[in-house]
C-alpha positions in Angstrom: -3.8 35.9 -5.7 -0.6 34.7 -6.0 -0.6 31.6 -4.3 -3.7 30.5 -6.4 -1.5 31.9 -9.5 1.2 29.4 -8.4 -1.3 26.9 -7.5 -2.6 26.6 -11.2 0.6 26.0 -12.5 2.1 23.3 -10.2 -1.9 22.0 -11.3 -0.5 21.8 -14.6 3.0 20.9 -14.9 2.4 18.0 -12.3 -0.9 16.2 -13.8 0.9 17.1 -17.1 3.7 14.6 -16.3 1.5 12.4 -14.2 -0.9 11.5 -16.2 1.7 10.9 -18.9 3.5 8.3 -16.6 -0.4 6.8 -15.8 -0.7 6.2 -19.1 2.6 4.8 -19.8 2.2 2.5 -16.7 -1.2 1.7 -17.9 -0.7 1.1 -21.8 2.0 -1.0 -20.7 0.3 -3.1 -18.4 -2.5 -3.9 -20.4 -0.6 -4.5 -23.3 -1.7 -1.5 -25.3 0.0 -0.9 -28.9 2.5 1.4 -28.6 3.0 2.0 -32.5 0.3 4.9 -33.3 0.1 8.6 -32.3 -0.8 8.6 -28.6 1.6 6.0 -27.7 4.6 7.6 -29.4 3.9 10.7 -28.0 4.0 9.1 -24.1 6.9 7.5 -24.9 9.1 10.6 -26.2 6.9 12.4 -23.4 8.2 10.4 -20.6 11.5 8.5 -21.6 13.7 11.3 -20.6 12.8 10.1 -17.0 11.9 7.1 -17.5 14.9 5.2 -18.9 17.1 6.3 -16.1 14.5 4.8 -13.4 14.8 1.7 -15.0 17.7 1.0 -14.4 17.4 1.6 -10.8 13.5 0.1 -9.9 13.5 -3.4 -11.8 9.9 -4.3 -13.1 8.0 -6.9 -11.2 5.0 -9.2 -12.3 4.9 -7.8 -15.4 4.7 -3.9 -13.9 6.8 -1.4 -15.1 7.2 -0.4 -11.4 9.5 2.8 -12.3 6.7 4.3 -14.1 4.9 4.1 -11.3 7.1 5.3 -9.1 7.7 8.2 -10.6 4.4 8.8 -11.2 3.3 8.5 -7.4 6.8 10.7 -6.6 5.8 13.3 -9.1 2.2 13.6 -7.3 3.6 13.7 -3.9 6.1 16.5 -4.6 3.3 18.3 -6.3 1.0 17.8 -3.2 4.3 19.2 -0.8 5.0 22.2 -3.4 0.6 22.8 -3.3 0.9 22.5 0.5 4.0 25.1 0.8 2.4 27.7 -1.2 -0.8 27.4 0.4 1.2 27.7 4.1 0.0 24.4 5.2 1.5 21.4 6.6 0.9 17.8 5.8 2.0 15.2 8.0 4.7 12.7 5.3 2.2 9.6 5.9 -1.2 11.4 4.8 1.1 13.2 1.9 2.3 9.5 0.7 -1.2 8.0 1.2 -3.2 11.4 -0.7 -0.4 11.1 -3.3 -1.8 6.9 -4.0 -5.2 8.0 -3.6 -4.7 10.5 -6.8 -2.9 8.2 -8.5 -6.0 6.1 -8.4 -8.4 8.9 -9.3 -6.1 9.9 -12.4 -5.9 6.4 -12.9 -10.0 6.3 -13.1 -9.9 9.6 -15.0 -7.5 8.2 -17.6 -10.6 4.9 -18.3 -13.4 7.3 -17.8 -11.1 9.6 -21.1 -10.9 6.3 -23.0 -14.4 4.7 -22.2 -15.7 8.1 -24.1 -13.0 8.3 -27.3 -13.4 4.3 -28.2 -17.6 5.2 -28.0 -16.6 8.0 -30.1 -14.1 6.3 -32.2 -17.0 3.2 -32.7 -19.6 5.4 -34.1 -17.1 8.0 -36.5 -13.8 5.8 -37.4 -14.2 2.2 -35.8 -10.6 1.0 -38.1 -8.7 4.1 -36.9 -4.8 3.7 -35.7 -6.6 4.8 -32.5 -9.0 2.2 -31.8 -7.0 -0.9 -30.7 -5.3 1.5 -28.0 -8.3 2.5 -26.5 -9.7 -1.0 -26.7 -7.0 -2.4 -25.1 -7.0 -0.1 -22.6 -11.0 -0.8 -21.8 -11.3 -4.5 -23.2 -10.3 -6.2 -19.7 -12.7 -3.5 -17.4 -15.7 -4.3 -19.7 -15.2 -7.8 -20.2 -17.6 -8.7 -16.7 -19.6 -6.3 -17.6 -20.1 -7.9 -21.4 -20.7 -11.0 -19.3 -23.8 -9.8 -17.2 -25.3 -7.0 -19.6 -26.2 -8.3 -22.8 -26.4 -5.6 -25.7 -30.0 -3.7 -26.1 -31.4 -4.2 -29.5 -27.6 -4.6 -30.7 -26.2 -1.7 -29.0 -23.5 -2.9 -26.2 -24.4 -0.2 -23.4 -21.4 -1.8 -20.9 -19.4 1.4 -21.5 -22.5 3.6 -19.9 -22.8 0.5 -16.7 -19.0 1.6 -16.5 -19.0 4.7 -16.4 -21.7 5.0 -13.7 -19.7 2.6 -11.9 -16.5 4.6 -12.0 -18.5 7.6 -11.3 -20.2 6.2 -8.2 -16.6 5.0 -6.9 -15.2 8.8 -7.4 -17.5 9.8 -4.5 -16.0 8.2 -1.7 -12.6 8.8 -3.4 -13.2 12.5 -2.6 -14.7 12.2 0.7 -11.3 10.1 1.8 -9.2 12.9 0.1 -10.4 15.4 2.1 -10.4 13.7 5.7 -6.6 13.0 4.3 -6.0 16.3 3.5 -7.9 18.2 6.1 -7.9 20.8 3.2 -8.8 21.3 -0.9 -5.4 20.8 -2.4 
């Protein structure tokens, strides 16, 4: 009981400040506004670790490759601490490789979360602060979808062809966790 106890909150504080540093990474990459709720809030979020990195890991190609870093870090130390309490091993290859495989799931997790607000944002409050974020965080995903799927009696259903598409590629995501693993972590 305690080791699931423990579990749960290395769970949380870890994807906590994971996914923070995903979205940073992310929002930065795709040239998301910064200057509304969300984006504020993963800046003061993440800066604290952030800023220092920086000045070690230079960006590259326009990556913000400390962010990234730190993210995939953050994941594998979680992964080691999971690992410990659970009384398990994991050899430092399969730990760096399932750390990169999450940060690829999250990463999928983080456009499957803003797929579903912009659709909800388009319907209630389509000139919220909100709504360029999460369009620039989709826009260049549903772009070649736009191009193949035309809209249905004006509705544009390339969100839904996305989302089955990210949810068909979270299968053999968790199949290659678990041969990495050998275990549930």
């Amino acid at each position: 009981m305690l080791a699931d106890i423990l579990s749960y909150l290395i769970r949380v504080a870890a994807d906590f400040l994971v996914y923070l540093l995903l979205a940073r990474f992310h929002m930065q990459w795709l040239r998301a506004p910064f200057r509304n709720p969300v984006g504020e809030f993963v800046i003061a979020a993440t800066n604290w670790i952030v800023a220092p990195a920086r000045r070690v890991v230079p960006a590259a190609a326009g990556l913000d490759l400390a962010t990234l870093l730190l993210a995939w870090l953050g994941q594998a130390l979680a992964l080691a601490a999971l690992a410990a309490v659970r009384a398990t091993t994991l050899e430092p290859a399969a730990l760096a490789l399932l750390a990169a495989l999450d940060l690829l799931r999250y990463s999928l997790h983080i456009l499957v979360f803003a797929l579903i607000v912009q659709a909800l944002l388009s319907w209630t409050s389509p000139y919220s602060p909100l709504a360029p974020l999460f369009d620039a965080l989709t826009r260049r995903f549903l772009a070649p979808i736009r191009r193949v799927v035309p809209p249905l009696g004006g509705v544009d259903v390339s969100p839904l062809v996305l989302l089955v598409v990210l949810q068909v590629l979270f299968i053999p995501l968790a199949h290659l966790r678990v041969s990495l693993a050998g275990i549930a972590l």
